[in-house]
matplotlib code that plots the C-alpha trace (Angstrom):
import matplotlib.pyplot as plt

x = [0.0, 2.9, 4.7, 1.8, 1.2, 4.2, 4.0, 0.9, 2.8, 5.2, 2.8, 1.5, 4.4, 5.4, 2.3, 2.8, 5.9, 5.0, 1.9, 3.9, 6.7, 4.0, 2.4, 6.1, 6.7, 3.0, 4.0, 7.4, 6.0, 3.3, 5.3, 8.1, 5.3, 3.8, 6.7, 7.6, 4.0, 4.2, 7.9, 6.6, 3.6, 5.0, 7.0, 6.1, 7.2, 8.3, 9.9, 7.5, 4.7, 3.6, 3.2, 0.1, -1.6, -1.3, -3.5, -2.4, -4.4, -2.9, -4.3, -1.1, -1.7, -0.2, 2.4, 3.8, 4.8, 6.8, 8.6, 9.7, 10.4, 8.5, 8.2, 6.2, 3.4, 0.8, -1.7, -2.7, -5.7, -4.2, -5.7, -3.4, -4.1, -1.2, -1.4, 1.9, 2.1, 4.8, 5.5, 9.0, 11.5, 9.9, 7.3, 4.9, 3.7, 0.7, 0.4, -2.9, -3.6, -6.1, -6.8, -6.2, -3.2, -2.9, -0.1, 0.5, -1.0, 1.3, -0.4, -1.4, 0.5, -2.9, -3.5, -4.7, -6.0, -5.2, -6.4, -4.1, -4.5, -2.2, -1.4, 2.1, 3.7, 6.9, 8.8, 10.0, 13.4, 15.8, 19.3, 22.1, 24.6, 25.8, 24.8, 21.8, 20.1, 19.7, 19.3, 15.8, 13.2, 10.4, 12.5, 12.3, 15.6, 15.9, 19.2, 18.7, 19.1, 16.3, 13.2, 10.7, 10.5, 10.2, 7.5, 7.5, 9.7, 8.2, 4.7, 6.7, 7.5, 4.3, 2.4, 5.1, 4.6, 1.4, 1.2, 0.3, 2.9, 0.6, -1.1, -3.6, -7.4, -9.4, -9.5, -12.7, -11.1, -7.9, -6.9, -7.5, -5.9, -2.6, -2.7, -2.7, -0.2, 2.3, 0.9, 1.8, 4.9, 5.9, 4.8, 6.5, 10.0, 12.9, 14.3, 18.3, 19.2, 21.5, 18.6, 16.7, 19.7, 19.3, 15.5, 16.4, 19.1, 16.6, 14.1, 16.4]
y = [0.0, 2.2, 1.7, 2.2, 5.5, 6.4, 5.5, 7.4, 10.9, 10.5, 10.2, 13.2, 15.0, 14.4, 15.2, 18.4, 19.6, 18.7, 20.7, 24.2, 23.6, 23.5, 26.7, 27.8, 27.0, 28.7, 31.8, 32.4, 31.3, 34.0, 36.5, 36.1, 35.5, 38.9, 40.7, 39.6, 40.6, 44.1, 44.1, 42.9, 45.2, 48.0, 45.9, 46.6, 43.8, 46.0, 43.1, 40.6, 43.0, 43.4, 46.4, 48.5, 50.3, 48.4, 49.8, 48.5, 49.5, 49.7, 50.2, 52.3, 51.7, 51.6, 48.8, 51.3, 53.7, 51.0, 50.0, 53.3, 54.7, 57.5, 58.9, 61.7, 59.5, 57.8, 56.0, 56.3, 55.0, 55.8, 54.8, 54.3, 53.8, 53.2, 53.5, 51.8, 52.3, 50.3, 50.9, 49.3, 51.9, 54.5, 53.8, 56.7, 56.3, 57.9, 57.8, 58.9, 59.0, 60.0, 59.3, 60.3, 60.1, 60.4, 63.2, 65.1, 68.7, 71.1, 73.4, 70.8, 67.8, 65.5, 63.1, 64.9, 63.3, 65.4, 64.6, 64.3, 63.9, 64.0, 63.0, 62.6, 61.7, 60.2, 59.0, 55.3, 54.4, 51.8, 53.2, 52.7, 54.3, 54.8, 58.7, 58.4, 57.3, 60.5, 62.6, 63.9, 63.9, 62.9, 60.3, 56.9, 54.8, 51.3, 49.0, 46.7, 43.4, 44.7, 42.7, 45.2, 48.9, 49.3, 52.3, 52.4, 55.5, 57.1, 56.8, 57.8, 61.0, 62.1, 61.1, 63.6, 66.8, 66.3, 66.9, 70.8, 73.1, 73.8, 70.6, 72.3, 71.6, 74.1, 76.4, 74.9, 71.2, 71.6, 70.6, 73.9, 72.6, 72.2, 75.0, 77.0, 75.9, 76.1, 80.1, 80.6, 78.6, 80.9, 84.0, 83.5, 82.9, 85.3, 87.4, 87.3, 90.7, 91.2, 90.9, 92.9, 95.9, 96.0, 96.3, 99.2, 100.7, 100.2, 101.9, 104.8]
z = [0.0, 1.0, -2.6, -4.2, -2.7, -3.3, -7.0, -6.7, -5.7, -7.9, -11.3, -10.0, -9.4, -13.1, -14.3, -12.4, -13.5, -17.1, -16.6, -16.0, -18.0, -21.1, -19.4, -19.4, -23.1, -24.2, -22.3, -24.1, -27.5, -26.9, -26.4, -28.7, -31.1, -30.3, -30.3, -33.5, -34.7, -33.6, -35.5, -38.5, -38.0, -39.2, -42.5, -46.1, -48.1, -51.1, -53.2, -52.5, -53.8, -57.7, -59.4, -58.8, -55.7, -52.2, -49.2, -46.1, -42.8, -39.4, -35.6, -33.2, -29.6, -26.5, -27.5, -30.1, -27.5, -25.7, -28.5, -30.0, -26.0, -26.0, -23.0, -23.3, -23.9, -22.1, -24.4, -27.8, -30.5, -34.2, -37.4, -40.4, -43.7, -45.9, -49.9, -51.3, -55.1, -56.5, -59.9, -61.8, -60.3, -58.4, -56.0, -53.7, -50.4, -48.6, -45.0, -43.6, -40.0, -37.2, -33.5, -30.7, -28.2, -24.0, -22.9, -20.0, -20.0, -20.3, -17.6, -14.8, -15.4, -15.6, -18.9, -21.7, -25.2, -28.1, -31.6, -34.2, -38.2, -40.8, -44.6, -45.7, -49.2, -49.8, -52.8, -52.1, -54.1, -54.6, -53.1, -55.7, -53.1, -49.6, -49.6, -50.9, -47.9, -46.3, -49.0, -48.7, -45.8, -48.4, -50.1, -48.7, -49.9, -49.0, -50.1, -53.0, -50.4, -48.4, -49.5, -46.5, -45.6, -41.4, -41.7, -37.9, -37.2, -40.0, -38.4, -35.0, -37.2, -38.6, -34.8, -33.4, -36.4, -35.8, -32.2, -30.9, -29.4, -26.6, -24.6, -22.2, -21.4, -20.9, -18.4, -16.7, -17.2, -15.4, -12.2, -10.3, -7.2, -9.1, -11.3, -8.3, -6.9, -9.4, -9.7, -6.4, -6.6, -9.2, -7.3, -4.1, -6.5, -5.0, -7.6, -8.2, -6.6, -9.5, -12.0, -9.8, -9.9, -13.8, -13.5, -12.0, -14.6, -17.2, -15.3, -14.6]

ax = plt.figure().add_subplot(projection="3d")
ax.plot(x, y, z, "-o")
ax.set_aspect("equal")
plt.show()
C-alpha cells in the first residue's frame, strides 16, 4: 500500500511539472510571437509586392509607444491607412492618420487626449549608393538586399509633427488645485538681486 502510494505521488508530481513547464513553453512562445507581430507590423514587403496600388491598414496603440520609447506618452488609438504604389523603379507612399493620443498637460500635469490627423507623401526608391540614404526627408531609400521597408519611425514621425505646441485643457477642465499651486509657486519665486539691480538701470 505504502509503494503504491508512493507510486501514486510520484505520477502526480510528473504530471505536475510537465503541466507548467507547457504553461512555461506557451507563455514564451506568446510573447516572442507577439513581439515579432508588432515588429513585422510596421513591415512593407516592397519586393515581394507586384506592381500597382497596395493599401495596407494599421491600428497604433499603446504597444507602439513601448517600442519606440516614447516617453512623453501615455496612451494612444491611431488609425493608419497606408497607400503603397509600386510601380517598376519609383514607387509613392501615402500615409494617412487619425486618432487620438494620451499626454500630460502642459499646464497641470494631468492626462490629456489630443487629436491628431495627418497625410504625408513620400517618394520610395531603390538606393544605388551609400549617400543616398539621407538625401531627402520625403525620399524613402531602402538598399537593393532589403526585401521590406520598417515604416514604424516614419509613423513615429508624422504622430510627433502632428502633435500641438501647446497641450492644455481648458481652463474649466484643469486641475485647479494644481494649477494653483504652481501660480503661487511661481509668485512666491525670490528674484536674483542682480537681475533685480538691472531692472532698475533700465528703469532709470
Amino acid at each position: 500500500m505504502i509503494r503504491f502510494n508512493q507510486f501514486l505521488f510520484i505520477f502526480w508530481e510528473i504530471l505536475f511539472v510537465n503541466f507548467v513547464i507547457q504553461k512555461f513553453f506557451l507563455f514564451l512562445r506568446a510573447n516572442f510571437l507577439g513581439m515579432y507581430q508588432q515588429e513585422q507590423k510596421y513591415k512593407i514587403p516592397v519586393q515581394r509586392m507586384a506592381e500597382g496600388v497596395h493599401t495596407i491598414q494599421l491600428e497604433i496603440q499603446k504597444e507602439f509607444i513601448e517600442q519606440q520609447k516614447i516617453e512623453e506618452m501615455q496612451d494612444m488609438q491611431v488609425q493608419v491607412v497606408v497607400e503603397f504604389t509600386k510601380r517598376l523603379q519609383l514607387h509613392t507612399m501615402v500615409i494617412s492618420l487619425h486618432g487620438w493620443v494620451q499626454v500630460p498637460c502642459d499646464r497641470c500635469l494631468e492626462s490629456l487626449q489630443v487629436q491628431i490627423s495627418n497625410t504625408s507623401s513620400f517618394v520610395v526608391k531603390q538606393s544605388t549608393s551609400h549617400e543616398e540614404l539621407s538625401e531627402s526627408e520625403d525620399v524613402i531609400f531602402y538598399s537593393h538586399d532589403q526585401t521590406e521597408l520598417d515604416i514604424s519611425h516614419i509613423l513615429y514621425e508624422i504622430i510627433m509633427v502632428s502633435m500641438p505646441l501647446k497641450k492644455v485643457h481648458d481652463d474649466k477642465v484643469c486641475n485647479s488645485s494644481i494649477t494653483s499651486y504652481i501660480t503661487k509657486q511661481s509668485k512666491e519665486q525670490t528674484i536674483d538681486p542682480r537681475w533685480e539691480s538691472l531692472k532698475n538701470i533700465f528703469k532709470n
